[in-house]
C-alpha positions in Angstrom: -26.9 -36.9 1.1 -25.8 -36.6 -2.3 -23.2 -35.8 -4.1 -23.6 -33.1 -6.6 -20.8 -32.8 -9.4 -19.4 -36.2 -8.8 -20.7 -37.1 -12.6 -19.4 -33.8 -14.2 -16.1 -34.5 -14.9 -13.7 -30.6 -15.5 -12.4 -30.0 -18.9 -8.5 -29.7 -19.5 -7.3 -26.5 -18.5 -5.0 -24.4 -16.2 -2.7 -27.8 -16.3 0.8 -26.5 -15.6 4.0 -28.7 -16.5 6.9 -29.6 -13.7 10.7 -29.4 -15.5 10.2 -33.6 -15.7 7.4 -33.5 -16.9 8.7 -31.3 -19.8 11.8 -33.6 -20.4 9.1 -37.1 -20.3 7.0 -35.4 -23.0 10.0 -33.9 -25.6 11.4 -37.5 -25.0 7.8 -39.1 -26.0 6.9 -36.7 -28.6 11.2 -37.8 -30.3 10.4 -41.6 -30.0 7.2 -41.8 -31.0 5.8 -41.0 -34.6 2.6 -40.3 -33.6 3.0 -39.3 -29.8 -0.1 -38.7 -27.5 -1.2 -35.1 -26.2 -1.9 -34.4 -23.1 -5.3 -33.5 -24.1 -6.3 -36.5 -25.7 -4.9 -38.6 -22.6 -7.6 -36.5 -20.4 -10.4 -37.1 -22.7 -10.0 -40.6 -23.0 -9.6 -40.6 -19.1 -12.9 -39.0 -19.1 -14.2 -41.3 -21.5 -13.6 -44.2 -19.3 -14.8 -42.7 -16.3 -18.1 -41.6 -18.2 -18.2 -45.6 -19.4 -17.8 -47.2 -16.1 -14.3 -47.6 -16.2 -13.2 -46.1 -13.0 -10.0 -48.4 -12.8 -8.7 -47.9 -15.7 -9.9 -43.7 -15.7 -7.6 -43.9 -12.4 -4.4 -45.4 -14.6 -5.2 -42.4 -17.6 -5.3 -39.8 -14.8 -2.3 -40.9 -12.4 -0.5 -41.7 -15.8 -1.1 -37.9 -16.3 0.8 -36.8 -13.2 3.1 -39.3 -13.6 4.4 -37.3 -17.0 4.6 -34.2 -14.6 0.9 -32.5 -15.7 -0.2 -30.7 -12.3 -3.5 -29.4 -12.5 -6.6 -28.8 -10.0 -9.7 -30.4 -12.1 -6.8 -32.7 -12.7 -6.6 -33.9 -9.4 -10.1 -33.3 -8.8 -11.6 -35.9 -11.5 -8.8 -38.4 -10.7 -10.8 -37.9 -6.7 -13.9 -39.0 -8.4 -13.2 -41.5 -10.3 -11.0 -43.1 -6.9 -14.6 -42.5 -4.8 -16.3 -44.4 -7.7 -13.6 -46.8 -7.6 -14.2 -47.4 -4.0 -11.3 -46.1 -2.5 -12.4 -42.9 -0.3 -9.3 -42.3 0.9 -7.3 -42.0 -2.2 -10.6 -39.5 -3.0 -10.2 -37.7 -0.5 -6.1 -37.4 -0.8 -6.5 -36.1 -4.3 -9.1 -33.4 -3.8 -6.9 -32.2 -0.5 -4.4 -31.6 -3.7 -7.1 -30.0 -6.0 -7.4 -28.0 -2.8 -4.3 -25.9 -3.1 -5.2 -25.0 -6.9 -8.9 -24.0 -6.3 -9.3 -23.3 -2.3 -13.0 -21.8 -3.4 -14.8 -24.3 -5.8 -18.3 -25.4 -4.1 -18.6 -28.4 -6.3 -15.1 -29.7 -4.9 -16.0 -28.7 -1.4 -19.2 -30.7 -1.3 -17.2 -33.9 -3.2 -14.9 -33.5 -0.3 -17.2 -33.0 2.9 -19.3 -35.8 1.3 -16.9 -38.6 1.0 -15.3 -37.8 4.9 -19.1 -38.0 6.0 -18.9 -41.4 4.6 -15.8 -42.6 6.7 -16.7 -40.2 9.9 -13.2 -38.4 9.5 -12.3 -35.4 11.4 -12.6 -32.0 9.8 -10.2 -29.4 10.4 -11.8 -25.7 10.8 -10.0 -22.4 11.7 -10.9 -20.8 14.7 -12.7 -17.2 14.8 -9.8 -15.7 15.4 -7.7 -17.2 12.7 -10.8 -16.2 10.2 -11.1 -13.0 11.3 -7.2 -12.2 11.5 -6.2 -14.1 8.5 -9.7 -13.9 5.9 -7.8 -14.7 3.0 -6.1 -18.0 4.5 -7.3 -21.2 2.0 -9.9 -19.3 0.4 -7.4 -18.3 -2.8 -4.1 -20.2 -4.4 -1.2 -19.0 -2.5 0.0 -17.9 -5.8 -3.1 -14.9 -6.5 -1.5 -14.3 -2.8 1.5 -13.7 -4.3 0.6 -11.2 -6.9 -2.4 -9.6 -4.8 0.4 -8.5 -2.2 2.4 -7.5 -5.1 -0.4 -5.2 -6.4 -0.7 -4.1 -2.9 2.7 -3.0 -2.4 2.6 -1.4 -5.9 -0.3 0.4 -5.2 1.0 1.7 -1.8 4.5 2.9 -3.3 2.3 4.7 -6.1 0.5 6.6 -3.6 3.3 7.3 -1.1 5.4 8.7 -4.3 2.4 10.7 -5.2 2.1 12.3 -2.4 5.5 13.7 -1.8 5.5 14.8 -5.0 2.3 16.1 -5.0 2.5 20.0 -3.7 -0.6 20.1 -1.5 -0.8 16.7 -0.1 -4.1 16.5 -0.1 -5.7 14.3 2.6 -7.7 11.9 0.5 -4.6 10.8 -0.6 -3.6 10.5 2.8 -6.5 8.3 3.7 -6.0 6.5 0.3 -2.3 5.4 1.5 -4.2 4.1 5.0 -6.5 1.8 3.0 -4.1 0.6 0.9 -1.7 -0.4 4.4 -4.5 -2.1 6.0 -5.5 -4.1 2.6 -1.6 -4.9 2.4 -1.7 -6.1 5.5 -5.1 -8.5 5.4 -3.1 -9.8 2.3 0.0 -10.3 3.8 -1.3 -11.8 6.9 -3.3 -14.2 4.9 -0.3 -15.1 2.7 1.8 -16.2 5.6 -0.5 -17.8 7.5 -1.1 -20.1 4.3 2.3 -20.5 3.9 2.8 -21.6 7.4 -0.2 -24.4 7.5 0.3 -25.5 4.0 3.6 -25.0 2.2 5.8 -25.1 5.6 3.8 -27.7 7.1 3.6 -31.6 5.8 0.5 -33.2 6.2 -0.8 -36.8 4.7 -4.1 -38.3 4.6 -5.1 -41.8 6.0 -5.8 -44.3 3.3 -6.9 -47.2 5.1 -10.8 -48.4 5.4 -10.2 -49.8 8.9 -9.6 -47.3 11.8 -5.6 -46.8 12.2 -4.0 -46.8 15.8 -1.7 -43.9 16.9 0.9 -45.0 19.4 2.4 -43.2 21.8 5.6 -44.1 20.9 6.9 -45.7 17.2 6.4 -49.4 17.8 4.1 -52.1 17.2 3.8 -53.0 21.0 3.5 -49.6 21.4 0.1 -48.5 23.7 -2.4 -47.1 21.6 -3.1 -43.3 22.3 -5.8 -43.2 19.4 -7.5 -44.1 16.3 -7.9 -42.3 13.0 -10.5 -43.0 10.5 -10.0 -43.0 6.7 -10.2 -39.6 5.1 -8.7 -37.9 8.2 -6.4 -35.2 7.4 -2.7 -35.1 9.9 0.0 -33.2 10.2 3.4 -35.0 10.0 5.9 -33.6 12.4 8.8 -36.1 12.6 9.7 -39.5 10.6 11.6 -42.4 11.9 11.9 -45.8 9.5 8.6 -47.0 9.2 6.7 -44.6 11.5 5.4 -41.1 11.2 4.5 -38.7 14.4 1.2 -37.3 13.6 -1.1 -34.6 14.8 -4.8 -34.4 14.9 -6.5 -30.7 14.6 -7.1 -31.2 18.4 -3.6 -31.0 18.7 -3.0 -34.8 20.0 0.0 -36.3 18.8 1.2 -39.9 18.1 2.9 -42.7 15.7 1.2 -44.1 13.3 2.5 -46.8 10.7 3.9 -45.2 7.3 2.0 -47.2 5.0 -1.3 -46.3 6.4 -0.7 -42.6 5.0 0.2 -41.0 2.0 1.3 -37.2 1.8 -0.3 -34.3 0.4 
């Protein structure tokens, strides 16, 4: 099994800046004559992946995020050049976060089923139901959510005015205001559901090589309930000191040592 667009690095677009990130680079660009761009910072990241220099690519690309640059072919070269690096789990953590900003890419899809086919991790699917009731659900950004339901609720307030003002009423507008509902309510459905399972919800991925115990209760001594592989993908439902309670897709539950995880 191969991994198809592991060598084709993404160019630098659709990065978005957090309010630090901002502040780090007005700050840079005051105490530096000649300060560094976020563009040439990506290149030369590429450049070192491209020359073998997965290590250091990793420093250039976290170094990125670390200035506040959020991006999805961000996060998704900064997963290759980890997998390259050796580090599966850190892959896999950062194309879960590429995820969120392009739900639909095939090439980041097969990076991400390939490298949890290397560590045997569990795979998350949504039932029939959930794909039939929610379609929309992880396959766009929760923010073309957004603005699809508020087309959709632009659109059906356009028709609905148009037909009271329209004398005749005529029934194809009727029918129109019926389609429009049922496509504001796929939307909406979708929208929430997404919302629930990823923005509501905190999950983290397991980093470690070596297959992590779940206890049954947060304790070293604790009996083992079990055992997650690296790569797997949990839900984190409550956090005491040094131990998180975790849940599988299967819906078992357990703690698991902090530092084995990192969250999405």
């Amino acid at each position: 099994m191969r991994l198809p667009q592991l060598l084709r690095l993404r160019p630098f677009r659709g990065v978005q800046f957090t309010l630090c990130g901002v502040c780090l680079c007005w700050a840079t660009c005051l105490a530096a004559a000649a300060p560094t761009t976020p563009q040439t910072t990506f290149f030369r990241a590429n450049t070192l992946y491209t020359q073998g220099q997965y290590a250091e690519a990793v420093e250039a690309y976290e170094a990125m995020l670390q200035s506040g640059l959020v991006s999805g072919n961000l996060y998704f070269n900064l997963g290759n050049a980890y997998f390259k690096a050796g580090q599966v789990g850190k892959a896999v953590l950062n194309y879960e976060r590429a995820r969120r900003f392009l739900p639909s890419d095939p090439d980041l899809a097969a990076n991400l089923g390939f490298a949890r086919s290397l560590t045997g991790a569990e795979v998350c699917q949504p039932l029939l139901w959930q794909r039939v009731v929610f379609p929309l659900a992880h396959r766009a950004a929760t923010d073309q959510l957004v603005r699809l339901t508020s087309a959709a609720y632009s659109l059906l307030f356009g028709v609905f005015a148009a037909y009271r003002l329209w004398p005749r009423r005529p029934q194809w507008l009727r029918s129109v205001g019926w389609g429009v509902t049922a496509c504001l309510a796929v939307i909406t459905l979708s929208l929430v559901q997404q919302l629930r399972t990823s923005a509501w919800q905190r999950h983290a991925v397991v980093l470690t090589q070596e297959d992590s115990p779940v206890r049954f209760e947060p304790a070293a001594s604790g009996t083992v309930h079990f055992s997650v592989t690296q790569g797997t993908r949990v839900q984190v439902l409550d956090v005491r000191e040094d131990w998180w309670q975790v849940a599988r897709c299967d819906g078992r539950r357990g703690w698991i040592e902090k530092d084995v995880l990192e969250e999405l």
